[in-house]
C-alpha positions, 0 to 999 in steps of 0.5 A: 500500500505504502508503495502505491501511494508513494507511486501515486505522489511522485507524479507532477500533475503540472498545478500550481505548488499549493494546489490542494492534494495534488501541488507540489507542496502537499505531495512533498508532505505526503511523500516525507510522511510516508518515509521516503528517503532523501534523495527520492528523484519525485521527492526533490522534484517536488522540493524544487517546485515547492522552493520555487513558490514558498522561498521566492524573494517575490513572495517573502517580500510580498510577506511584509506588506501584510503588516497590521499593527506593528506584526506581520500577518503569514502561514508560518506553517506553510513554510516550517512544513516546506523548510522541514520537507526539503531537509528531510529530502536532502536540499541542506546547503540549498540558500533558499533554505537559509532565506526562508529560516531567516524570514521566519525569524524576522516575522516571529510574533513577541510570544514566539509564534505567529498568526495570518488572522488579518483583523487588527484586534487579534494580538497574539500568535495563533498557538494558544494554550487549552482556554484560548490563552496566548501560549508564554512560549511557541516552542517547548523546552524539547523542541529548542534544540532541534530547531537551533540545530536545524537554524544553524545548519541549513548551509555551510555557510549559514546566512543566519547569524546564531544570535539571530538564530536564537531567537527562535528558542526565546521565551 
């Protein structure tokens, strides 16, 4: 079964990356879900197509014009999901990687996460505890390592400076 459905993702159905199901984006997830290995020739097709899209300077620019009350309003998950997808296929060194980490950091909200509700009256991140609190800290203490690892060494030449970086493990 798991094959059939591997054999079924890695074909490129020619629509836009975030097309639902059938885009890029989503079978690169699907593909990392099920296991593939890095290096999966349909894997990295679909990395290559998702990078093109989520990592494009036209739309990490487009990114800060959302901007409402002092914080940038973007689906962060869209883009943790594609960076964590395209380490896991084998794009590590890729400077794209570097771009979206780096643009992730700089639109983190002050409690840690961040929130692509467009209404001005929303003022916390859109990760909150059980009773709709806003959380005191996106990440947890066993997360902090892997993603300060995982800031650090997108590339071998890391464009995100490690103070920058710490700001992802901040409280």
């Amino acid at each position: 079964m798991r094959d059939e459905l591997v054999h079924g993702l890695s074909r490129d159905f020619g629509v836009h990356p975030y097309a639902k199901w059938r885009g890029a984006f989503w079978r690169l997830l699907s593909l990392v879900d099920l296991g593939v290995e890095a290096g999966h020739v349909a894997a990295l097709e679909a990395a290559e197509q998702t990078l093109a899209w989520v990592a494009s300077p036209r739309r990490l620019t487009a990114i800060w014009k959302r901007r409402i009350d002092g914080r940038v309003r973007r689906c962060a998950s869209q883009d943790g999901r594609a960076l964590q997808a395209c380490l896991h296929v084998g794009l590590r060194g890729d400077r794209r990687l570097d771009a979206l980490a780096e643009s992730l950091v700089d639109t983190q909200w002050p409690d840690g996460g961040w929130n692509c509700d467009v209404r001005p009256e929303v003022t916390h991140s859109s990760f909150t505890r059980p009773g709709g609190r806003s959380s005191d800290s996106l990440l947890t203490a066993p997360t902090r390592p892997s993603l300060a690892a995982l800031s650090s060494s997108c590339s071998t030449e890391s464009s995100i400076p490690i103070a920058r970086a710490s700001r992802l493990t901040r409280c």
